[in-house]
Structures are given as C-alpha cells and as structure tokens.
C-alpha positions in Angstrom: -56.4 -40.6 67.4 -55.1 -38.6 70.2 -51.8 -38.3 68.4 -53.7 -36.8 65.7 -55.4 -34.3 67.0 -52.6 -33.2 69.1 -50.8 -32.5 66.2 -54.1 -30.5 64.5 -53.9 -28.1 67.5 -50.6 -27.7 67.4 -51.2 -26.4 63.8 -54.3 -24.2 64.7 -51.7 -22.7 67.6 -49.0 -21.9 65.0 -51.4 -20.5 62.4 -52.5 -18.1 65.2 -49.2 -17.0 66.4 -48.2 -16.4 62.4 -51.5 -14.1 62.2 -51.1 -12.1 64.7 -47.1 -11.6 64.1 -48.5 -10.6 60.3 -51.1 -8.0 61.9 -48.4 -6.4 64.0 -46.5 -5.7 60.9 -46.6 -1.9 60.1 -48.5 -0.7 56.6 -45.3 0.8 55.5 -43.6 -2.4 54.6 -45.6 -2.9 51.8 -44.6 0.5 50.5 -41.2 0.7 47.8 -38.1 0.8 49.2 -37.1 4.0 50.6 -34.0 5.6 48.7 -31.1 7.4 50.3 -31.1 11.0 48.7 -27.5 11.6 50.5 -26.5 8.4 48.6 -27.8 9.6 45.9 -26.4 13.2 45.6 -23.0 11.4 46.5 -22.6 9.1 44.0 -23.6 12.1 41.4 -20.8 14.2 42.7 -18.3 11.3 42.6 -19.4 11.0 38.9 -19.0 14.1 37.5 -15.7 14.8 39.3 -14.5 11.8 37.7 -15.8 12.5 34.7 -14.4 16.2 33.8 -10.7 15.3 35.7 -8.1 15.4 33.2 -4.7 15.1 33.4 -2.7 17.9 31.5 -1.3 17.3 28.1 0.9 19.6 28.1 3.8 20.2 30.6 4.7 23.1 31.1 4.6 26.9 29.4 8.1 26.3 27.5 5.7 24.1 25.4 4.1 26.8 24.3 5.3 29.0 21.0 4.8 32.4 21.2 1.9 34.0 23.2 4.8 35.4 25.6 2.8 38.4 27.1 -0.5 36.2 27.4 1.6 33.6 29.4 2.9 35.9 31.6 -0.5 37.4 32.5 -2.2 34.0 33.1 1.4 33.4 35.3 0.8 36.0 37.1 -2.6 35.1 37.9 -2.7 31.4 38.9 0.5 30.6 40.1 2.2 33.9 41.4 -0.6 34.4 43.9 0.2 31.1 45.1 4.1 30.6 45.4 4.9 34.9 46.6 1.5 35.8 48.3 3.3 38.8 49.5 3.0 40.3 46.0 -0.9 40.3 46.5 -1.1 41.9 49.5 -3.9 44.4 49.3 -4.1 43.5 45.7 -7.8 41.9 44.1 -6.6 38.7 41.7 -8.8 37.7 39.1 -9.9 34.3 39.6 -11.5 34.2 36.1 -10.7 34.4 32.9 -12.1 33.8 29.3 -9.4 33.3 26.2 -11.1 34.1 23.1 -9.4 34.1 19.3 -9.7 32.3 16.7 -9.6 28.4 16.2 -6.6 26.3 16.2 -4.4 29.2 18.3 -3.6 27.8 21.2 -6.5 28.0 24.2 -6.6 24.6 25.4 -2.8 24.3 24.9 -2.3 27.6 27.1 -4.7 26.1 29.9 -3.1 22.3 29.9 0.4 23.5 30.3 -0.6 26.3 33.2 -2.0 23.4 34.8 0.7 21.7 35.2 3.2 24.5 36.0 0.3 25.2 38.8 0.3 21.7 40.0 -3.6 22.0 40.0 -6.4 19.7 39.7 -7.6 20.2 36.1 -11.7 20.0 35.7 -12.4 20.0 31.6 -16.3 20.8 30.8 -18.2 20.5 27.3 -21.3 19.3 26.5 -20.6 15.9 26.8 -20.2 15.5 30.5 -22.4 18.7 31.6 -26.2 18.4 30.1 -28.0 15.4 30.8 -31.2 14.7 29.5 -32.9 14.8 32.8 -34.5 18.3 33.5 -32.1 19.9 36.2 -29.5 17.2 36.5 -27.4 19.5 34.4 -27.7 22.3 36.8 -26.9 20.3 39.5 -23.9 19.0 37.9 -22.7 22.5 37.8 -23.0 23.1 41.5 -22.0 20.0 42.0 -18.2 20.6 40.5 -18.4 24.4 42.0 -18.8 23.2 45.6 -16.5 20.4 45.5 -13.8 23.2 44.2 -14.8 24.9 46.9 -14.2 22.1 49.8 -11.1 20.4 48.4 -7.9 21.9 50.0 -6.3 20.9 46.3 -5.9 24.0 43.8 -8.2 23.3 40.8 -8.8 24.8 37.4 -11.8 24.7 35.7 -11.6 24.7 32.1 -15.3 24.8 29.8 -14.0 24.9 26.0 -16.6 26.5 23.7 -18.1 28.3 26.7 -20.8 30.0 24.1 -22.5 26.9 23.4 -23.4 27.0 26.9 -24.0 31.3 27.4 -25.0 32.6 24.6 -26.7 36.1 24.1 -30.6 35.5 25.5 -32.9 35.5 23.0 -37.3 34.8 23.0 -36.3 31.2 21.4 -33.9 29.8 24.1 -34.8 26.9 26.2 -36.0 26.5 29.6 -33.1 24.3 30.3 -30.5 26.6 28.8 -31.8 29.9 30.4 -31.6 27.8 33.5 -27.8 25.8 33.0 -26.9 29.9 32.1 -28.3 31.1 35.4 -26.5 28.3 37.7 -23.1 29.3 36.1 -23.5 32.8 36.4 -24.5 32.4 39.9 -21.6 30.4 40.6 -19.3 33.0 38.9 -20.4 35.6 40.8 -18.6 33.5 43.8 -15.4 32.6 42.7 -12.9 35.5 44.1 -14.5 34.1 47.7 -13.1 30.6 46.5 -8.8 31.2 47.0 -8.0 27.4 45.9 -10.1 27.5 42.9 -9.9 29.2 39.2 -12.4 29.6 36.1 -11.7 29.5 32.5 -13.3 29.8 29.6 -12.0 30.0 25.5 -14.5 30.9 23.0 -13.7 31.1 19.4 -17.2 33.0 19.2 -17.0 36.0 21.5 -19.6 37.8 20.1 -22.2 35.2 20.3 -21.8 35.6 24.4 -24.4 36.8 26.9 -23.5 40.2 27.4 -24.1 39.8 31.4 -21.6 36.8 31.4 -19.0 38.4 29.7 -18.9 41.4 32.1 -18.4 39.0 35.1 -14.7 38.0 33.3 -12.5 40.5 34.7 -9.7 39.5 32.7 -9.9 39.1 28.8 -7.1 37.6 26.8 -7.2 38.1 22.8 -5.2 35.0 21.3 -4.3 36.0 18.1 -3.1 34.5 15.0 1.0 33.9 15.4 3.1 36.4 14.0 6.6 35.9 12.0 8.2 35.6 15.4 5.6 33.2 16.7 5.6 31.3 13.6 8.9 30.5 13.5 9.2 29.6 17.0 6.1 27.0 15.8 8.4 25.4 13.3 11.0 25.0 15.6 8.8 23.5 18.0 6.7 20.8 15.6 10.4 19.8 13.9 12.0 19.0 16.9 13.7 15.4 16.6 12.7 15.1 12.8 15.1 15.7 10.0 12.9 18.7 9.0 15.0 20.7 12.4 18.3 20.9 10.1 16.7 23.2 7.4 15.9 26.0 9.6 18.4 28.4 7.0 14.9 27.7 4.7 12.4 28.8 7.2 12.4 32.1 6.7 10.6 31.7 3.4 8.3 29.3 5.2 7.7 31.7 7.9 6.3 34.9 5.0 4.4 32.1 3.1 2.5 31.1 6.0 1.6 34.4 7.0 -2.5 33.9 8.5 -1.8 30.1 9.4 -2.6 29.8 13.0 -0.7 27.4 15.3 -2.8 24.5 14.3 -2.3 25.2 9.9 1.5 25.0 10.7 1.1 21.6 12.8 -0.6 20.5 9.9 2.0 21.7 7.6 4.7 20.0 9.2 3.0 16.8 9.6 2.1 16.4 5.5 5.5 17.3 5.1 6.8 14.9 7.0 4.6 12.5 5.0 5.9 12.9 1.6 8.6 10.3 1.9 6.4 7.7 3.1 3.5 8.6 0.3 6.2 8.1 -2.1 6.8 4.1 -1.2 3.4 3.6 -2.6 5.0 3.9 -5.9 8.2 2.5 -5.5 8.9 -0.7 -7.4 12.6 -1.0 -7.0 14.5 -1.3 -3.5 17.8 -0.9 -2.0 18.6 -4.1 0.1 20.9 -2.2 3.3 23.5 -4.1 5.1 21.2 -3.4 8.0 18.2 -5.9 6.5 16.4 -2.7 5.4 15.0 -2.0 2.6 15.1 1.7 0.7 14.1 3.5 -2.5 16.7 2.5 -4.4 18.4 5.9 -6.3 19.1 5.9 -9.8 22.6 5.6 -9.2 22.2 2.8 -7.6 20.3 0.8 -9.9 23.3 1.4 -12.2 25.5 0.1 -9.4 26.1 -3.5 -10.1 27.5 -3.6 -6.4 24.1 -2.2 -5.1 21.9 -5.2 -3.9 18.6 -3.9 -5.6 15.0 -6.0 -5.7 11.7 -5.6 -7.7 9.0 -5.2 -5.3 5.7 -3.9 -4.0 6.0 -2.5 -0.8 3.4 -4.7 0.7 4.9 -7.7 -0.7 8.2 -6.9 1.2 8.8 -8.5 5.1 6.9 -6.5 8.0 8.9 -3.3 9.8 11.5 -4.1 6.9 11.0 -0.6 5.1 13.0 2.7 5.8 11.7 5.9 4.2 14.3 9.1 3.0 14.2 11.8 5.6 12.0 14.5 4.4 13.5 17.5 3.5 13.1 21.6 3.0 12.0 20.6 -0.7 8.6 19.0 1.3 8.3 21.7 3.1 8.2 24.0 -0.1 6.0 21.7 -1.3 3.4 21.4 1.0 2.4 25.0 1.4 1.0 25.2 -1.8 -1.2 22.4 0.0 -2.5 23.6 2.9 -4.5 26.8 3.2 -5.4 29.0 6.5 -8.2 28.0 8.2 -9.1 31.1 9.2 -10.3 34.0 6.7 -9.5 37.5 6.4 -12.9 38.8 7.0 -12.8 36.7 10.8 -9.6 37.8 11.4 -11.3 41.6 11.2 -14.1 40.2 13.2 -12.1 39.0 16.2 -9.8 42.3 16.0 -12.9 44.4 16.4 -14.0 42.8 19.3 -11.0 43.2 20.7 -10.6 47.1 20.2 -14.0 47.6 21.8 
C-alpha cells in the first residue's frame, strides 16, 4: 500500500513539473512558423538568373552575313570599350541599344554572336521567364536581374526579344501590372551608363508600337534591314557550307536577283527545302542500286539497262535501317525551290520599317 501511493505522488509531482514547464512556454509558439524574407528574396534571385542565362549560339561575328556596318557599331560599343579603354577616354558609350527591322533578319543572331566575341554573361528575357502571375513578382524579377548585373564583377548582356510586348505606347486600356513591369524597366534604364560591366538590348520587329518615353532612353538605334544582293549572297554561301549545294555558286547569281525581299531567315529556308528534294524523291523510288559499299541508291535509267548493275525492287521502308544514300542535291533544286518559297515580309512593311527609320 505504501508502495502504491508512493508511486501516485510521484505522478502528482511530475504532472506538476509538466504544467508549469507548459505555462512558462511563450504565446508565440503556437503562432506559424516564421519565414526568412532574406531566404526568400535569395532563392528568387537564384531563380531567375538561372532561368534567363543562356549560353550563345552563335560564335562569333564571322557567323554573321552581311550587316557589316551594324556589326561594327555594336563592336565598337561592347567590346572596344572593354579591350582599348584608352579610346573612351572622355568619350560617353552607350550602354543600350534597341535593334529593330523586320522578322527573320538577324537580331538574335547579331546579339548571340557579340556575346561570345565579348566573352559576356548572356541574360535572354521574354515573357516566359519575366511575368508571373503573382502581382509584383514580375517587377521584382526585373530588379532582381538589374542589380545582380550590377554586383557581379562578370560583363553581362541583357538581351529582351520582342521588347514591345513588354513597352508598348500607353494607352486608357493597359493593365495595372503592365503600366507597372513598364515603369520598373524604365527605371532601371535610366541607370545603366552608371553600371560599366553591364549592357541592355532590345530587338523589336514592331518599333512603332513602342512607348514613345522608352524609346527615347535608347541612345543608339540600329535599323536591320532586309539583305541586299551583296548580303544575300554572302547568306548562300554561309547556309551551303559543307553541302553539295557550295559547288554551284557560278548559279547564284540568278538565285541572288530572284530572291530579292527574302530576308536572312526566307533564304535559310530556301536552302533547307532544297537540300530536301533528293530525300522527298526516295518516297517514290521503287527501283535501287545495290553499291559495293552495302548502300543502296536510286538506281538511273542507265543502270537498270546495265545487266552488270546490281538493281532490286523495293520500298524504301522495306530496305535495311541507315542502308539508303540520297543524290546530292543540285543547282536544278535550287531553281526549283524558289518558285516555292515566298518572302515573308511584304512590300507595304518593308515601307513601314523604312519610314521609321528616316524619321
């Protein structure tokens, strides 16, 4: 019995001791979990840095047909500053510029390939990794990649393709959110001759739809035409290079005044259906050559008649797997295919962007 209740005021004692621990305990620990802001912010920044890096596709400026006095401005601008400061001395560079033109010229090209030359960091913005759905998280994002620019000792370009989906001339129907994102990059814009290891810039195929207070903060302005003759042939030389198609330069010429209004992007395009044909035309071969190699070819008529020629009637998806060898395409293709493909751009734009460009 003693044993017993021994034990029952042990129990009362403890019961006590566990009260009194509970009432020492602060309100506040019932409360949520308090998060780290800093954290936070940090993890943001981390994810939209690693979200607009890129690393260039293009390597350098020789990759680039034509645009010979446009290069040499934007050379002069982001790379000559850096590697003969000397030059500069007493001398304002621009630290922004917009490239405007029409579509399929050129702009992103032009900005991958000086990034590389300019060993810099390259930042790539659209709409995709900007604006968020969460009211001001888009701003932030912005300020975000501006003052990280700012603190890194590494030379960056920023690059924001299609820059008037995001400026736009201000009208009574725009957003809250938009006015706001537009406000934030102005702001920002404002700064960026303070900032020595950074650049901005912006390509537009729409330069007339820009807010007229954004545009004047570019100080430089570089009209990206269509190529002309001289351009366009250097484009041929370029997108043929390693391809059968570079041994037929004597028929470019005729190719160069047919394509007269294509811009860089039409005569890609060009090249590529040319190049094609030959394998379009397998669908409908029945009978093949059987090479000493194991491969199999479009057997010519001459060789059907060839009772030496090892010939076999056949489907080409019947035949063995990597098995099949194509003719090289040829300036016959070429011909071919500009009755094909059409400019992309129309007369009445090309006026437009010409305009804009006188005033």
């Amino acid at each position: 019995m003693v044993h017993f209740v021994e034990l029952v005021i042990h129990k009362l004692d403890y019961l006590k001791s566990q009260r009194s621990k509970i009432g020492n305990v602060d309100n506040t620990s019932h409360s949520a979990p308090v998060v780290d802001a800093s954290s936070k912010e940090s993890e943001d920044v981390q994810k939209i840095i690693q979200q607009t890096t890129e690393i260039p596709r293009v390597k350098s400026m020789e990759e680039i047909a034509g645009l010979w006095e446009v290069k040499k401005v934007m050379t002069s601008l982001a790379i000559l500053p850096r590697s003969q400061p000397q030059l500069f001395v007493n001398h304002k560079v621009s630290k922004s510029i917009l490239l405007y033109g029409p579509p399929g010229t050129g702009k992103t090209r032009l900005v991958h390939a000086l990034a590389s030359e300019a060993n810099a960091v390259l930042h790539s913005v659209s709409s995709s990794n900007i604006l968020s759905a969460y009211v001001g998280q888009s701003e932030r994002n912005l300020k975000y990649l501006f003052e990280h620019m700012r603190t890194t000792n590494k030379f960056s370009v920023l690059f924001i393709d299609e820059i008037d989906g995001f400026c736009r001339r201000r009208n009574a129907a725009e957003q809250d959110h938009s006015r706001r994102l537009k406000t934030e990059l102005m702001c920002h814009l404002s700064k960026m001759e303070e900032n020595p290891n950074a650049m901005l810039i912006c390509a537009t195929n729409c330069p007339w739809d820009l807010d007229t207070a954004f545009l004047r903060r570019f100080h430089k302005r570089l009209y990206i035409p269509l190529p002309g003759p001289s351009e366009r042939h250097a484009l041929l030389k370029l997108f043929t290079q390693q391809t059968s198609l570079e041994i037929v330069s004597s028929s470019w010429q005729f190719i160069v005044e047919k394509t007269a209004g294509f811009s860089g992007s039409d005569i890609y395009n060009l090249v590529q259906e040319a190049l094609s044909i030959p394998i379009l035309e397998l669908q409908d071969t029945s009978v093949w050559k059987h090479c000493t190699d194991g491969f199999y070819e479009p057997a010519t008529c001459e060789c059907i008649k060839d009772s030496e020629c090892l010939t076999i009637f056949s489907k080409i998806k019947y035949l063995p797997p990597c098995s099949v060898r194509a003719r090289p395409p040829n300036a016959e293709d070429l011909l071919m295919t500009i009755h094909r493909i059409k400019p992309t751009v129309s007369a009445e734009e090309i006026k437009k962007f010409e305009e804009f460009n006188v005033n």
